[in-house]
N, C-alpha and C positions, 0 to 999 in steps of 0.2 A: 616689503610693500607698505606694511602697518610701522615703519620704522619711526621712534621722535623724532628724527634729525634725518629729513630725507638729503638733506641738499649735502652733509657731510655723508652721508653713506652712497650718495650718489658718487661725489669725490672719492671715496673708498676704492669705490668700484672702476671708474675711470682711472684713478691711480695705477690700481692691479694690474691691469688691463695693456697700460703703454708699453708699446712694441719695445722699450729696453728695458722693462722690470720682466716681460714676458721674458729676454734673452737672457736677464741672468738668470730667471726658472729653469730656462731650457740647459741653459750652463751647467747647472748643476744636475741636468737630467733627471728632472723631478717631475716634468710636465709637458705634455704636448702645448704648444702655447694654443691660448685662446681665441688670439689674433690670425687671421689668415689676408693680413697684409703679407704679399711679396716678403718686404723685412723683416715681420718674424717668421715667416718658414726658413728666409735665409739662415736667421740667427741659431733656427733648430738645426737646420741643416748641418750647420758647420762645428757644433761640441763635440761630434765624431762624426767617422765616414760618414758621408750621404748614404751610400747604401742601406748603412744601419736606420736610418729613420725615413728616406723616401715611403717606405710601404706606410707609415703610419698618414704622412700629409695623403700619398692616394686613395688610402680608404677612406680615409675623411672627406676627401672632396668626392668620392662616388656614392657616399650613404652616410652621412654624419647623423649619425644617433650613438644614443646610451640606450642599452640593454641592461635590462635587472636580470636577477637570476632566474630562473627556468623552473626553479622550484619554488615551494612553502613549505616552510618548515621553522624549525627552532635551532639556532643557532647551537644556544647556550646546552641545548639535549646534544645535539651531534655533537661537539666538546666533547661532553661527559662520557659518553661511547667511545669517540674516535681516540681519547688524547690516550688515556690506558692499555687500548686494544694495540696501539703503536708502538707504548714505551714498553708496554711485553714481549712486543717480538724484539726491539731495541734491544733489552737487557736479557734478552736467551728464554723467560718464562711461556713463550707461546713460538710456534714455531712458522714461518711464513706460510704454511701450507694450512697452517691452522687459521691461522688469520685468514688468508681467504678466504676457508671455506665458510667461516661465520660472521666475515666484519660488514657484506649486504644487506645480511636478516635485523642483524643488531644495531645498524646504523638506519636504515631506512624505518626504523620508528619514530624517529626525529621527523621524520615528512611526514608533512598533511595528505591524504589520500585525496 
């Protein structure tokens, strides 16, 4: 909004946006496209089965939102917990049974109460 060059970044976004730059997004199965012209759900539709992607167009057309996460916390803390606690059972050092019984208490410190 605060951009120096609104009218180029307007075109940016207009560019992005054309229902054949959205198709070859979708081509590559990288994105649900942004467009909900006809043309590009067809384009989605067709990079694999329909099957495979009708539920994404229907949910979008009965409740298009973005949801954040459910929680607060630190990322970079969970990392530091979870990444070890995994590559121990990985490599034999903790055993699955272990892991569960302590990776909730030790991980959930990462969340804000």
């Amino acid at each position: 909004a605060k951009s120096e060059h609104p009218e180029q970044a307007w075109e940016l976004v207009r560019a992005l946006t054309r229902t054949d730059v959205q198709a070859q997004i979708s081509e590559l199965g990288a994105n649900i496209p942004s467009r909900v012209s006809q043309e590009a759900i067809d384009a989605f539709l067709t990079y694999m089965p329909p099957e495979n992607n009708q539920a994404f167009i229907q949910g979008l057309s009965e409740s298009p939102q973005t949801e954040g996460p459910l929680w607060a916390g630190s990322w970079p803390e969970y990392d530091a917990i979870m990444g070890p606690a995994v590559s121990a059972v990985l490599t034999g050092q903790t055993t699955v049974e272990e892991f569960g019984n302590s990776i909730c208490d030790e991980a959930n410190l990462a969340f804000e109460e």
